[in-house]
C-alpha positions in Angstrom: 93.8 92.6 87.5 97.5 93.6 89.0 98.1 97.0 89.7 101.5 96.5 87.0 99.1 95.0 84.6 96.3 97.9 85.1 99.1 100.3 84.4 100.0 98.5 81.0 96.6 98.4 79.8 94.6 101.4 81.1 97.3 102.7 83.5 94.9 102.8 86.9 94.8 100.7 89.0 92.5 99.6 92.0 92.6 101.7 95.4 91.1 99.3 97.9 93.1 98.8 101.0 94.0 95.0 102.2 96.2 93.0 103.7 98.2 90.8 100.7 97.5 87.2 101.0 100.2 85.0 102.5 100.8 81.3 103.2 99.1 80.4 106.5 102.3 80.3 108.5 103.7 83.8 107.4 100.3 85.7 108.4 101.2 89.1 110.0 98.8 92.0 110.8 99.3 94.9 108.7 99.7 97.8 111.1 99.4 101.2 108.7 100.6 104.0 110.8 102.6 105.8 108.5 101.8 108.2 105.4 103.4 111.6 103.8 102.0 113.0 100.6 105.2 115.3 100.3 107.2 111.8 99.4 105.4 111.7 95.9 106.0 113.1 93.0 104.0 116.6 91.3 102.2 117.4 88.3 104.7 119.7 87.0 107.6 117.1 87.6 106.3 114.2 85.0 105.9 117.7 82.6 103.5 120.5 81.6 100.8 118.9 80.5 99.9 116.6 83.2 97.3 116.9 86.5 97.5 114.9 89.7 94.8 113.6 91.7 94.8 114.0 95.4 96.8 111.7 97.6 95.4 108.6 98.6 96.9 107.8 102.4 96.0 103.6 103.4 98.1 100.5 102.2 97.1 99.7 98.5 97.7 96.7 96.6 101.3 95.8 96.7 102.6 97.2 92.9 104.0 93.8 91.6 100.6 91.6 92.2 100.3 89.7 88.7 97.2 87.6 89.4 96.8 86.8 85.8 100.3 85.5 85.3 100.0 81.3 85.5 102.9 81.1 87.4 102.0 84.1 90.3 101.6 82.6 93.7 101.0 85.6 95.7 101.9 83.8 98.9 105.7 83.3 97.4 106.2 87.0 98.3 106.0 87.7 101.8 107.9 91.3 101.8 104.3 92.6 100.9 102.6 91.9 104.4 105.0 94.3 106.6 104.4 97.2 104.7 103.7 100.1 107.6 101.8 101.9 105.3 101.8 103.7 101.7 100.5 106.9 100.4 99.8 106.8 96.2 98.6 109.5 93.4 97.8 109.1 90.3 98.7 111.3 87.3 96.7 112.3 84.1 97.7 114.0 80.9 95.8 116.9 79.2 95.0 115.3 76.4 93.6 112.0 77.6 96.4 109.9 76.9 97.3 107.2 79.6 98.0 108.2 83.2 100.8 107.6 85.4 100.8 106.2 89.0 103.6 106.7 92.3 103.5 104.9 95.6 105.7 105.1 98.1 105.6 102.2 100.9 106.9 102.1 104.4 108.4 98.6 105.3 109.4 97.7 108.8 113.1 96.9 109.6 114.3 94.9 106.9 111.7 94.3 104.7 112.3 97.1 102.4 115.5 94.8 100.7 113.4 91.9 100.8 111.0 93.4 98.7 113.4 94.4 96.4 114.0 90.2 96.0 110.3 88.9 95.9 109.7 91.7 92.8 113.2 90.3 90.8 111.5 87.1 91.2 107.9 87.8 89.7 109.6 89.6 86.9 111.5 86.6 86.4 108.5 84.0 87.0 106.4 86.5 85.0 108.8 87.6 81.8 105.6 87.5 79.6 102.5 86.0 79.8 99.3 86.1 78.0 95.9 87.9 78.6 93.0 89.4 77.7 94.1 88.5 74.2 97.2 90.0 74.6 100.8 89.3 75.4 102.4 91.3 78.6 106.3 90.8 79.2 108.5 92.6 81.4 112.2 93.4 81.3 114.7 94.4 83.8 116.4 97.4 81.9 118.5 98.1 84.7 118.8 96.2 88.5 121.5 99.1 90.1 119.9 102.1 88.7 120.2 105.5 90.2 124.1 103.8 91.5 122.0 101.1 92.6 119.6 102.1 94.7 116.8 101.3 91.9 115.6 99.2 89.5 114.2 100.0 85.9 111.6 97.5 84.3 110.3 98.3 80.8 106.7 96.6 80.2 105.1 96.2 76.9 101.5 94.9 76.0 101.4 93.7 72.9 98.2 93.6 70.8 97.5 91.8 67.4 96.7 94.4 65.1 98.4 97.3 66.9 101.8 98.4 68.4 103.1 97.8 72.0 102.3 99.9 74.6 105.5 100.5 76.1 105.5 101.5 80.2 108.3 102.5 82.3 108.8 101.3 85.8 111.3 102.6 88.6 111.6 101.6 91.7 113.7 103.1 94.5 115.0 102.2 97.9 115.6 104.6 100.9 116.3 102.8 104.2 112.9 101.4 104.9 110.7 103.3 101.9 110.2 102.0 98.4 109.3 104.0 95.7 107.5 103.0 92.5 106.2 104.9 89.3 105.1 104.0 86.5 105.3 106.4 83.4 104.1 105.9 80.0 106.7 105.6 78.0 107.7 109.3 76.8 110.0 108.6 73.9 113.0 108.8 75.6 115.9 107.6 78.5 116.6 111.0 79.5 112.9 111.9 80.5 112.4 108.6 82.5 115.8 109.2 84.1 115.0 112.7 85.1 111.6 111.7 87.0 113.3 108.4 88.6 115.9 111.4 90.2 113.4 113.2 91.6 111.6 110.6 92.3 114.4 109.3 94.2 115.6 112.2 95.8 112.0 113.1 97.8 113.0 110.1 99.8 115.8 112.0 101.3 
């Protein structure tokens, strides 16, 4: 299960490290030499109720995998295979609600705007899709948020018998680091946008 998808329904996602699968041509050799903890946000920053894990150095699964999607070729999406490295935490609330989840990636030169393109394009390829008896869908609130230097993505799983799970995405660029988060929703624009600022200015 994707690490977006994981975050939708449970909001965790796997920690393994690997290299993501590309088409035989574009194989590279993921070099990770690169990780800093202080680039991610704190407990106290998401709100008052919520705990972080420790920081997990290594390269995890690119964010924007969505294996179950019909129309996901992970191979399409190169950007993912010159990642330098990535450091993630994960974030849980008091009372047992759903967690939320940052990751900040290194890129090598260039790669960082490229990523940017190959996750417009599974959000396009991957608007909604079913699974697991449920319907996921993705939309692009915002594509120059923070005065363009993010991206906002609203995802909803939708259930039968019971309401949407609603969870915020934001994404931010800084030279050759990306930084994503995913917070459940928390009722309103201002909260997101006040984590996505701080999220955005720990990448200097």
């Amino acid at each position: 299960m994707s690490a977006v998808l994981s975050a939708l329904v449970v909001l965790t996602a796997g920690c393994q490290r690997w290299e993501p699968a590309v088409e035989p041509g574009e194989r590279h050799t993921v070099n990770v030499d690169w990780s800093d903890p202080s680039m991610l946000l704190r407990a106290g920053e998401l709100g008052s109720n919520w705990h972080e894990g420790d920081a997990r150095p290594g390269l995890p699964p690119w964010p924007w995998e969505q294996n179950d999607c019909p129309d996901y070729r992970s191979g399409d999406y190169t950007a993912k295979s010159h990642r330098r490295g990535a450091v993630e935490r994960y974030y849980h609330p008091s009372d047992g609600s759903p967690s939320a989840h940052h990751v900040v990636e290194r890129y090598e030169p260039g790669w960082a705007e490229r990523n940017f393109d190959d996750v417009h394009r599974v959000l396009l390829r991957c608007a909604s899709y079913g699974v697991l008896g449920s319907q996921v869908s993705f939309d692009i609130v915002d594509s120059a948020y923070l005065k363009g230097v993010g991206m906002l993505v609203r995802g909803r799983i939708a259930h039968a018998d019971t309401p949407a799970a609603v969870t915020y995405f934001v994404m931010v660029k800084r030279g050759e680091l990306v930084s994503t988060f995913s917070l459940p929703d928390p009722g309103s624009q201002a909260a997101v946008d006040s984590v996505a600022a701080t999220a955005a200015a720990r990448l200097g």
